[in-house]
Biopython code that builds the backbone (N, CA, C, O; Angstrom):
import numpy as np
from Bio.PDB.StructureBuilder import StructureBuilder

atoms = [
    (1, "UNK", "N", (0.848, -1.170, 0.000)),
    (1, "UNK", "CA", (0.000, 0.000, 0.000)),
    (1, "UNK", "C", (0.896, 1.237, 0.000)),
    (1, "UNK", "O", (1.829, 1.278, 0.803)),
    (2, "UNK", "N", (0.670, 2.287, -0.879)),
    (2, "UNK", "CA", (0.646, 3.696, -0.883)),
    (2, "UNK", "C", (0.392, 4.881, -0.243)),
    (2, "UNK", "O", (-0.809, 4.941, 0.018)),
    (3, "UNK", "N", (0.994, 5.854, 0.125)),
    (3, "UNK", "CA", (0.390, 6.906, 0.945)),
    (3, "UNK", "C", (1.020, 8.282, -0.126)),
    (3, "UNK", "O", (2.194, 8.430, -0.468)),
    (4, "UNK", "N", (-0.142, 9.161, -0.488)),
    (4, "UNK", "CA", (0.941, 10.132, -1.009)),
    (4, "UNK", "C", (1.096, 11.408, 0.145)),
    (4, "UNK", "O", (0.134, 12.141, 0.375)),
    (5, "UNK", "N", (2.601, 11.607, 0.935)),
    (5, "UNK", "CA", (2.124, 12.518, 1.438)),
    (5, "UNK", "C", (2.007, 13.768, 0.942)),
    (5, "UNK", "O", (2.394, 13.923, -0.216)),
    (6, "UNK", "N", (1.596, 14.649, 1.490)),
    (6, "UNK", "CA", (1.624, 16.414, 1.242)),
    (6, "UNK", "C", (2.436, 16.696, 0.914)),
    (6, "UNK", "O", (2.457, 17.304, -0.156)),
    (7, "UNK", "N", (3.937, 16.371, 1.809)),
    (7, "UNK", "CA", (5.581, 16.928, 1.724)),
    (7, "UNK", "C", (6.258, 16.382, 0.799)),
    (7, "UNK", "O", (7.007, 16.976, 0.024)),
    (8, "UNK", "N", (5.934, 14.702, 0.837)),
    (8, "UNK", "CA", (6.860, 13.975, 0.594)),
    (8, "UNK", "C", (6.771, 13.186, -0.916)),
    (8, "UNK", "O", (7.753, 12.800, -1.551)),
    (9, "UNK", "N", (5.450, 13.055, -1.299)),
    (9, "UNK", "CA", (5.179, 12.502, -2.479)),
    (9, "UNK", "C", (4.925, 10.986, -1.879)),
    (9, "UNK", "O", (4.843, 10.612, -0.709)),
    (10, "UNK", "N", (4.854, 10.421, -2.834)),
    (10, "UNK", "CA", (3.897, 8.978, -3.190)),
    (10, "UNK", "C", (5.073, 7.904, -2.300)),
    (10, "UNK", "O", (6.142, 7.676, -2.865)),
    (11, "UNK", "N", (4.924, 7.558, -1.530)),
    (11, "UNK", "CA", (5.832, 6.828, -0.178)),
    (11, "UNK", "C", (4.894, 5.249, 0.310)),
    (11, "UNK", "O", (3.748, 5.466, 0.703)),
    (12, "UNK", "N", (5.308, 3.889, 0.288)),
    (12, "UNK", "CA", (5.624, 3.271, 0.843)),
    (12, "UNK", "C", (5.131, 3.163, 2.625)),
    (12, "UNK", "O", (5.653, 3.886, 3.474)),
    (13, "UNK", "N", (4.145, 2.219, 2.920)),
    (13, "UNK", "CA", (3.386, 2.311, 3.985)),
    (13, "UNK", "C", (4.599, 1.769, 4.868)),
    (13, "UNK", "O", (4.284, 1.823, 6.057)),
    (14, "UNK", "N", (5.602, 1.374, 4.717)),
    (14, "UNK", "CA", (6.755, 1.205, 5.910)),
    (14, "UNK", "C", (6.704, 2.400, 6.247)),
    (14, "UNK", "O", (5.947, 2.754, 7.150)),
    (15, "UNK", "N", (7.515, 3.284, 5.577)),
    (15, "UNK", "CA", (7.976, 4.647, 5.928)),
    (15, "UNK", "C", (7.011, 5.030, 6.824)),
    (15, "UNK", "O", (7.447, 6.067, 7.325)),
    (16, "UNK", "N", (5.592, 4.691, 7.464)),
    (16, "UNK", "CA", (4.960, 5.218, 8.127)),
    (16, "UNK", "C", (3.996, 4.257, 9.288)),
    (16, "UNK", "O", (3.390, 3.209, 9.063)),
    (17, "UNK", "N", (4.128, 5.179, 10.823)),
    (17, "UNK", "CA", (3.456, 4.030, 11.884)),
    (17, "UNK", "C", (2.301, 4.641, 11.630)),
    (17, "UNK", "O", (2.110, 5.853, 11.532)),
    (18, "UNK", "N", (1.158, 3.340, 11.474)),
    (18, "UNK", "CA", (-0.186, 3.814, 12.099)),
    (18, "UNK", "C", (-0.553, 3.899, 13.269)),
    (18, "UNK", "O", (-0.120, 3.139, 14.135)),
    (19, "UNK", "N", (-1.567, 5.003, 13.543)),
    (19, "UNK", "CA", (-1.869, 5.249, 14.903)),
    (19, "UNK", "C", (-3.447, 4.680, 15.139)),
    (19, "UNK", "O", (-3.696, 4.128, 16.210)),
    (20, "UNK", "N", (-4.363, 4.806, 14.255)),
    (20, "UNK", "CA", (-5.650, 4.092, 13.932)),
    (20, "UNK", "C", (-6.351, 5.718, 13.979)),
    (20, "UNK", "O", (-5.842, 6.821, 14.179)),
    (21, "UNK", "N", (-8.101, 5.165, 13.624)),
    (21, "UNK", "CA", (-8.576, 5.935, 13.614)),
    (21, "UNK", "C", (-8.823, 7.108, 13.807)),
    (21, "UNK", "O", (-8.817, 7.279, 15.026)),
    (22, "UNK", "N", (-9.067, 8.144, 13.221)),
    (22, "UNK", "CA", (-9.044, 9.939, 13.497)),
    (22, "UNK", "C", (-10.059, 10.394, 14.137)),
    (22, "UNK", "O", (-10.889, 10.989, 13.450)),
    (23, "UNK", "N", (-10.294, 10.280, 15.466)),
    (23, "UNK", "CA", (-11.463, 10.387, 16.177)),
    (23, "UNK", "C", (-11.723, 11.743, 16.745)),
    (23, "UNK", "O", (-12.466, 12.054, 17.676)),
    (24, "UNK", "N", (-11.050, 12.397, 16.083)),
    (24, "UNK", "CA", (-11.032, 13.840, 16.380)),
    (24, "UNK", "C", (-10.469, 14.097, 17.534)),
    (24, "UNK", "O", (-9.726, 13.220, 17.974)),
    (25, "UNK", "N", (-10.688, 15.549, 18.467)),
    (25, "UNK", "CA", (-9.768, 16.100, 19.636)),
    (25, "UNK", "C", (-10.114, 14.911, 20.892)),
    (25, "UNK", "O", (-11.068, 14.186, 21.175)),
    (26, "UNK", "N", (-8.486, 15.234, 21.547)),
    (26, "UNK", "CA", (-8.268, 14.343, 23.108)),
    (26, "UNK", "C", (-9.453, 15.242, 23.907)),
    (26, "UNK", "O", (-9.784, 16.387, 23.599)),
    (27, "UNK", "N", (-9.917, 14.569, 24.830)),
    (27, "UNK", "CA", (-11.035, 15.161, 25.702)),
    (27, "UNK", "C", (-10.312, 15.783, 26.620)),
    (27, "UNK", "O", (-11.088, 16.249, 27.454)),
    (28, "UNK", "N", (-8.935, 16.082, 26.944)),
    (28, "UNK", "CA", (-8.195, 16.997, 27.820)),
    (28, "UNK", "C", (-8.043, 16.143, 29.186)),
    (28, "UNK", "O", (-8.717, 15.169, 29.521)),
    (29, "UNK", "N", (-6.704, 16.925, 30.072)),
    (29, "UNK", "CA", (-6.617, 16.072, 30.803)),
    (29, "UNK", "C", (-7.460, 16.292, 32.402)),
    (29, "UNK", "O", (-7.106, 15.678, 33.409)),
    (30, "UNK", "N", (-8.595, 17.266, 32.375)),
    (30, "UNK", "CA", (-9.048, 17.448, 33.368)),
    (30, "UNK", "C", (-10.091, 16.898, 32.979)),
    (30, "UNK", "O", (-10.945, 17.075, 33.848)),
    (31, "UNK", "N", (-10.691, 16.033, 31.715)),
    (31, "UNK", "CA", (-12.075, 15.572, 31.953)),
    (31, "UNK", "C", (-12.399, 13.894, 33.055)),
    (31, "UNK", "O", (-11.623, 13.231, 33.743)),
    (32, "UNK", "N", (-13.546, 13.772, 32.821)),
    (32, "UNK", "CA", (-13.875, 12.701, 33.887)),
    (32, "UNK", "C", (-13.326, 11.389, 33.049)),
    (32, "UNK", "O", (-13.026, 11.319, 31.857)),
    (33, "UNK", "N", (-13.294, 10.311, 34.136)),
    (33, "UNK", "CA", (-12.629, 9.070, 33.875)),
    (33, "UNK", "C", (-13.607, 8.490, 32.672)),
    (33, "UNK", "O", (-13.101, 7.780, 31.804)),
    (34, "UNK", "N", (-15.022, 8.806, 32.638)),
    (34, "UNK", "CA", (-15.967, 7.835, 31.713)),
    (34, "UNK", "C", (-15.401, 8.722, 29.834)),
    (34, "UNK", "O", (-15.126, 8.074, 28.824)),
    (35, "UNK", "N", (-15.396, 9.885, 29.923)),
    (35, "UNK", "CA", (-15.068, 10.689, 28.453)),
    (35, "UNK", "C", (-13.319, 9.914, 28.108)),
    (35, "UNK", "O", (-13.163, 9.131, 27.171)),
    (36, "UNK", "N", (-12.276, 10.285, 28.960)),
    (36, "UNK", "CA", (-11.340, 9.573, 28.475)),
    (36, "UNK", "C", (-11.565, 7.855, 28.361)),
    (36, "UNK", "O", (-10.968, 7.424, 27.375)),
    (37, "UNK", "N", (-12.212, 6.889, 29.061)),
    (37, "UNK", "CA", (-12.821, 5.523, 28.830)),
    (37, "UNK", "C", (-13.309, 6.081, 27.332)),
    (37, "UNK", "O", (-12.289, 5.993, 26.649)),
    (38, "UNK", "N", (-14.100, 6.473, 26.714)),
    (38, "UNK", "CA", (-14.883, 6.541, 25.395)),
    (38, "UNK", "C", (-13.890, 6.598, 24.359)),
    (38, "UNK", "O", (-13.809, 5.764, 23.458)),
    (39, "UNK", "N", (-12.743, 8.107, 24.567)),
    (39, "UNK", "CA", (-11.727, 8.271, 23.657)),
    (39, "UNK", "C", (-11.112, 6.719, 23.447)),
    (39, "UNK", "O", (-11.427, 5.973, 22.519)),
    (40, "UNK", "N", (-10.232, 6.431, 24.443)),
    (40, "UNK", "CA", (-9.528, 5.282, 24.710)),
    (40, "UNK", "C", (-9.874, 3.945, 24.012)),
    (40, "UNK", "O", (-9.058, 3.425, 23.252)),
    (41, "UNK", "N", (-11.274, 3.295, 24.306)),
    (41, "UNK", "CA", (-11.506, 2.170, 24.155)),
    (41, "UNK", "C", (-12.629, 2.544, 22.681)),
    (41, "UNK", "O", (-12.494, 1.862, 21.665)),
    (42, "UNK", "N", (-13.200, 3.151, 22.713)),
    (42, "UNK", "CA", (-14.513, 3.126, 22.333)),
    (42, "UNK", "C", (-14.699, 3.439, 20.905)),
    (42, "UNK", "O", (-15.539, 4.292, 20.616)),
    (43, "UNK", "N", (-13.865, 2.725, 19.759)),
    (43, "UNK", "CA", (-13.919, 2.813, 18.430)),
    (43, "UNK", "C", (-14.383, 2.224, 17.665)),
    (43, "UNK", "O", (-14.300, 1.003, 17.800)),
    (44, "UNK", "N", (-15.293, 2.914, 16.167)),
    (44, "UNK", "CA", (-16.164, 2.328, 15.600)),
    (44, "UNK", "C", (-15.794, 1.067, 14.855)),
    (44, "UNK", "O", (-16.718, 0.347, 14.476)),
    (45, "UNK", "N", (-14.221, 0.629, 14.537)),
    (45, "UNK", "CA", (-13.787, 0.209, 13.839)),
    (45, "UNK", "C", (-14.665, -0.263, 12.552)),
    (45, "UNK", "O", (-14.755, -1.491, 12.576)),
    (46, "UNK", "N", (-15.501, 0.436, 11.176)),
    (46, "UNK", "CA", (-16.180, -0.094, 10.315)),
    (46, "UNK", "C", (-14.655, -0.328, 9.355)),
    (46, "UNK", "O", (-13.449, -0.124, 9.219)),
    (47, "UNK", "N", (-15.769, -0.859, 8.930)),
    (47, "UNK", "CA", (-15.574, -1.497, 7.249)),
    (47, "UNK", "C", (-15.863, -1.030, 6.133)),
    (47, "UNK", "O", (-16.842, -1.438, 5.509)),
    (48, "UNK", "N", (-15.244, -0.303, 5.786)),
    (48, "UNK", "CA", (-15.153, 0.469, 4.227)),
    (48, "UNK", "C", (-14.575, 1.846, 4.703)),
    (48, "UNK", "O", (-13.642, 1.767, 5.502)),
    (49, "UNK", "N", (-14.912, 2.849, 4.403)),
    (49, "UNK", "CA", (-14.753, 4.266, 4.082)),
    (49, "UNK", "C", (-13.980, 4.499, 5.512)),
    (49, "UNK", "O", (-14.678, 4.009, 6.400)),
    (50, "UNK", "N", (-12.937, 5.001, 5.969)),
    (50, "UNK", "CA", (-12.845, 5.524, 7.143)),
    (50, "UNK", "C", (-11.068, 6.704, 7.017)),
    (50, "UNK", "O", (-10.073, 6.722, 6.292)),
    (51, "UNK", "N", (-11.720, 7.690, 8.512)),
    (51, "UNK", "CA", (-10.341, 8.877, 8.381)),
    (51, "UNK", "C", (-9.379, 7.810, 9.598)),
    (51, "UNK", "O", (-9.762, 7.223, 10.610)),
    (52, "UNK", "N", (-7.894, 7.915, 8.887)),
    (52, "UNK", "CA", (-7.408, 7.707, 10.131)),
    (52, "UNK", "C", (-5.478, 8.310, 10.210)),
    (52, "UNK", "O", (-4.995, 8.914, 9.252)),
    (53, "UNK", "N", (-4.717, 8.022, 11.372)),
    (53, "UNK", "CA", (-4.192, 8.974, 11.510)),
    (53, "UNK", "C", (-2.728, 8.242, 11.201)),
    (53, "UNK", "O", (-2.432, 7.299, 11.935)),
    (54, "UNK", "N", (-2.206, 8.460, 10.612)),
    (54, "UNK", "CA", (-0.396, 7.887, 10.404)),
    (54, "UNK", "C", (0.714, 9.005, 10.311)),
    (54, "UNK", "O", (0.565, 10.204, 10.074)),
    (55, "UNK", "N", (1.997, 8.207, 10.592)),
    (55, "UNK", "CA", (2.909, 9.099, 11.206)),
    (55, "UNK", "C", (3.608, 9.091, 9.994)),
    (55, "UNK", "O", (3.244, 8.106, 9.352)),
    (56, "UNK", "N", (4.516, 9.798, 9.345)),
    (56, "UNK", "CA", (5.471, 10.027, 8.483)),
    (56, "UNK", "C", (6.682, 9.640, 9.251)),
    (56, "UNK", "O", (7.246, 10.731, 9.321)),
    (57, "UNK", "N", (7.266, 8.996, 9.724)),
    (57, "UNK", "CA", (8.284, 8.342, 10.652)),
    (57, "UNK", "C", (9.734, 8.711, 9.759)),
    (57, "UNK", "O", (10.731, 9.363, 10.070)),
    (58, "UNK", "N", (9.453, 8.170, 8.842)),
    (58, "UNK", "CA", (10.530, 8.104, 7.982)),
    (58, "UNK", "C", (11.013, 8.763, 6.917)),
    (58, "UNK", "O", (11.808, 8.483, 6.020)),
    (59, "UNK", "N", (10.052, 10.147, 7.343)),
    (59, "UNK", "CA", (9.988, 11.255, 5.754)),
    (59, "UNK", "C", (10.018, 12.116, 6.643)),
    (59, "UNK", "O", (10.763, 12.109, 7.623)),
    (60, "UNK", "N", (8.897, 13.230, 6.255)),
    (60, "UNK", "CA", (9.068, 14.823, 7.151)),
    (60, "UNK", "C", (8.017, 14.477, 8.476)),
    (60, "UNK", "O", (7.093, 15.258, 8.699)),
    (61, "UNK", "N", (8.190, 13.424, 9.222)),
    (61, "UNK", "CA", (7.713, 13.481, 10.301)),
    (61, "UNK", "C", (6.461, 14.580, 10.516)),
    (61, "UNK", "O", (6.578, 15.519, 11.303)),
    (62, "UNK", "N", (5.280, 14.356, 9.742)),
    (62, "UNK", "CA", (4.111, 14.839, 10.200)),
    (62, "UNK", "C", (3.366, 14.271, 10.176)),
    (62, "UNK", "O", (3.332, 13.562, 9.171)),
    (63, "UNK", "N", (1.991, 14.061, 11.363)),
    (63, "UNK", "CA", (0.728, 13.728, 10.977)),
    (63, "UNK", "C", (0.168, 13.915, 9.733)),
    (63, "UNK", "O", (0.006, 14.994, 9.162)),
    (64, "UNK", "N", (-0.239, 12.357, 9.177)),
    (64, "UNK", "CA", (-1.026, 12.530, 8.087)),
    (64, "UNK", "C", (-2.508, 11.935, 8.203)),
    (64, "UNK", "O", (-2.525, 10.799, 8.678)),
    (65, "UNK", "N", (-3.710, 12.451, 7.878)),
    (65, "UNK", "CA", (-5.243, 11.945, 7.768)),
    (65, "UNK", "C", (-5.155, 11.794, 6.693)),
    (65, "UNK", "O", (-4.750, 12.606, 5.861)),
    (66, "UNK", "N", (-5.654, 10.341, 6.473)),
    (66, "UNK", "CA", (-5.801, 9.144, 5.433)),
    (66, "UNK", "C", (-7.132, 9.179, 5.469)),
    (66, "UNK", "O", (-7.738, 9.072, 6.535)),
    (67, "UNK", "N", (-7.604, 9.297, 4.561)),
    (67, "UNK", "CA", (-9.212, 8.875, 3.940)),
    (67, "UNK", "C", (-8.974, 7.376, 3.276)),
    (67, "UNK", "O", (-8.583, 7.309, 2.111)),
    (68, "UNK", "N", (-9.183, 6.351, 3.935)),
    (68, "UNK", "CA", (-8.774, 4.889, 3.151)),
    (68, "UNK", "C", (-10.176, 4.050, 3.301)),
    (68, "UNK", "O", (-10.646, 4.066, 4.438)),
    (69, "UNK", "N", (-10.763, 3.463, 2.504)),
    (69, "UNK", "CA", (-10.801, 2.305, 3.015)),
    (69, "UNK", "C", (-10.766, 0.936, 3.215)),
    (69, "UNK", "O", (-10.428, 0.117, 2.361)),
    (70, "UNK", "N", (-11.143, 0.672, 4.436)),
    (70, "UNK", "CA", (-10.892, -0.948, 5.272)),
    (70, "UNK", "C", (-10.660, -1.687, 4.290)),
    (70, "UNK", "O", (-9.435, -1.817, 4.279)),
    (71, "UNK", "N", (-11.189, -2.377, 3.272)),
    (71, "UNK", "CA", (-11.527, -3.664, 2.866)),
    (71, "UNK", "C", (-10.797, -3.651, 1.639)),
    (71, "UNK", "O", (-10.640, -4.758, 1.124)),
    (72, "UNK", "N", (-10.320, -2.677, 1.054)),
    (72, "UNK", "CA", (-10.067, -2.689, -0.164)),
    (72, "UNK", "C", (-8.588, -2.087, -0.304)),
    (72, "UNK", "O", (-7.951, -2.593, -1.229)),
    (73, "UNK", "N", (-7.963, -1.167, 0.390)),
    (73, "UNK", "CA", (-6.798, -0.427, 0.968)),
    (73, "UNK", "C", (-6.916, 0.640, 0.037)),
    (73, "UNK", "O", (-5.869, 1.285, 0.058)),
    (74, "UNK", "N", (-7.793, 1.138, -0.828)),
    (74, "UNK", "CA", (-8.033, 2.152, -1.497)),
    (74, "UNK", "C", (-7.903, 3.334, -0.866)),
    (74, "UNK", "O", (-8.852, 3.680, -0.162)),
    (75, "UNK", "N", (-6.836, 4.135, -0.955)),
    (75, "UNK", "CA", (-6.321, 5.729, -0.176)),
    (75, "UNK", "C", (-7.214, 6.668, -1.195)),
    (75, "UNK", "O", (-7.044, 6.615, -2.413)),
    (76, "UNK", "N", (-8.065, 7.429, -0.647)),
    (76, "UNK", "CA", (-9.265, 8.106, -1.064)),
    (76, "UNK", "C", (-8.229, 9.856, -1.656)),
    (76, "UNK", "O", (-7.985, 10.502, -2.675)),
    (77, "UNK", "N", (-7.846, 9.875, 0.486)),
    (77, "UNK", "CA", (-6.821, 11.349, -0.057)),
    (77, "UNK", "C", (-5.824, 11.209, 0.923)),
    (77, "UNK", "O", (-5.691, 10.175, 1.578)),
    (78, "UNK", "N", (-5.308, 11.936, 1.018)),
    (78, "UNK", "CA", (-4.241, 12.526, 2.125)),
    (78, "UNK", "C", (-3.742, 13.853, 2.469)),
    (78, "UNK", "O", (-3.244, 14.658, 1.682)),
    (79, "UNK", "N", (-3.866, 13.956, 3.327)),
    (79, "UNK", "CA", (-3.475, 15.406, 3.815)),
    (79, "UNK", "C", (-2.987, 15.651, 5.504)),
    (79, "UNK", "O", (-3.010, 14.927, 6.500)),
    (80, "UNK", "N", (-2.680, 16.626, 5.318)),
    (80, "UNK", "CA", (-1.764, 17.046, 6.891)),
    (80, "UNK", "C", (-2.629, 16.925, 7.883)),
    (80, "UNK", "O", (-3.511, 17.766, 7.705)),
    (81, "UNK", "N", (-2.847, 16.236, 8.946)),
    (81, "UNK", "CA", (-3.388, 16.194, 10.082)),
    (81, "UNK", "C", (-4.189, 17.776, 10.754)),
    (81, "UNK", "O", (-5.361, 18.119, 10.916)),
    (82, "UNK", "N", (-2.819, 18.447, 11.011)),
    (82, "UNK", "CA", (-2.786, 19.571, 11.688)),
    (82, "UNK", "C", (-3.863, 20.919, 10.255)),
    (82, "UNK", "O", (-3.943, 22.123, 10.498)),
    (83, "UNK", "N", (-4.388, 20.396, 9.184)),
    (83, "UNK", "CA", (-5.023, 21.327, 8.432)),
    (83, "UNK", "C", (-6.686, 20.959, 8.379)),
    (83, "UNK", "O", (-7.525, 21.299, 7.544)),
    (84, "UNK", "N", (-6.813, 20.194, 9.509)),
    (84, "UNK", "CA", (-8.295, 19.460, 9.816)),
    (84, "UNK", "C", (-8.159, 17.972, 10.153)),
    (84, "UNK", "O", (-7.525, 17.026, 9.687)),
    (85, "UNK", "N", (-9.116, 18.185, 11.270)),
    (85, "UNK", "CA", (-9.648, 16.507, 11.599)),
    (85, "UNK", "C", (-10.848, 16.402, 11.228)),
    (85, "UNK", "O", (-11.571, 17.357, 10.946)),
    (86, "UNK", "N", (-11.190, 15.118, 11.193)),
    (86, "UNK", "CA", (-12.125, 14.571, 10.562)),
    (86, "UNK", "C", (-13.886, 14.569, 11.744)),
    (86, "UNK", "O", (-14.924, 14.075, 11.304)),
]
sb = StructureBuilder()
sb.init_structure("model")
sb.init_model(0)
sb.init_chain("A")
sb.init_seg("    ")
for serial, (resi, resn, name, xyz) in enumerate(atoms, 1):
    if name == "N":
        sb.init_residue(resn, " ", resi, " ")
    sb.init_atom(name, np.array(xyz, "f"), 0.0, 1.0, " ", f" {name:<3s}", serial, name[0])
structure = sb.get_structure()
């Protein structure tokens, strides 16, 4: 599988760790134990269409949001993390 990044161009899914799904913002560290339980555990994991979050490890080290999906490894888009979550 393929990733093209933003910086780096069309790269090789080694070059990059997945982190899983893009579940949007951390609930912070003063919220209650049940909101971080939800972040933590509580993912939709589907099948087909989904945003999720990988590291450029081995290129220009940035968050990238992957529009991929599940079943097919079809990369929809890619783009910089930090220019929207999903």
């Amino acid at each position: 599988m393929r990733i093209v990044c933003p910086y780096c161009g069309d790269r090789d899914t080694e070059e990059f760790i997945f982190r899983g799904e893009a579940l949007g913002r951390h609930p912070g560290l003063n919220s209650d134990e049940y909101a971080m339980f939800e972040h933590v555990y509580h993912r939709t994991n589907l099948s087909g269409k989904t945003s999720e979050h990988w590291y450029h490890v081995q290129g220009c080290r940035n968050w990238i949001l992957v529009e991929r999906d599940t079943l097919t490894h079809t990369i929809y888009s890619a783009r910089l993390a930090k220019d929207g979550e999903s």
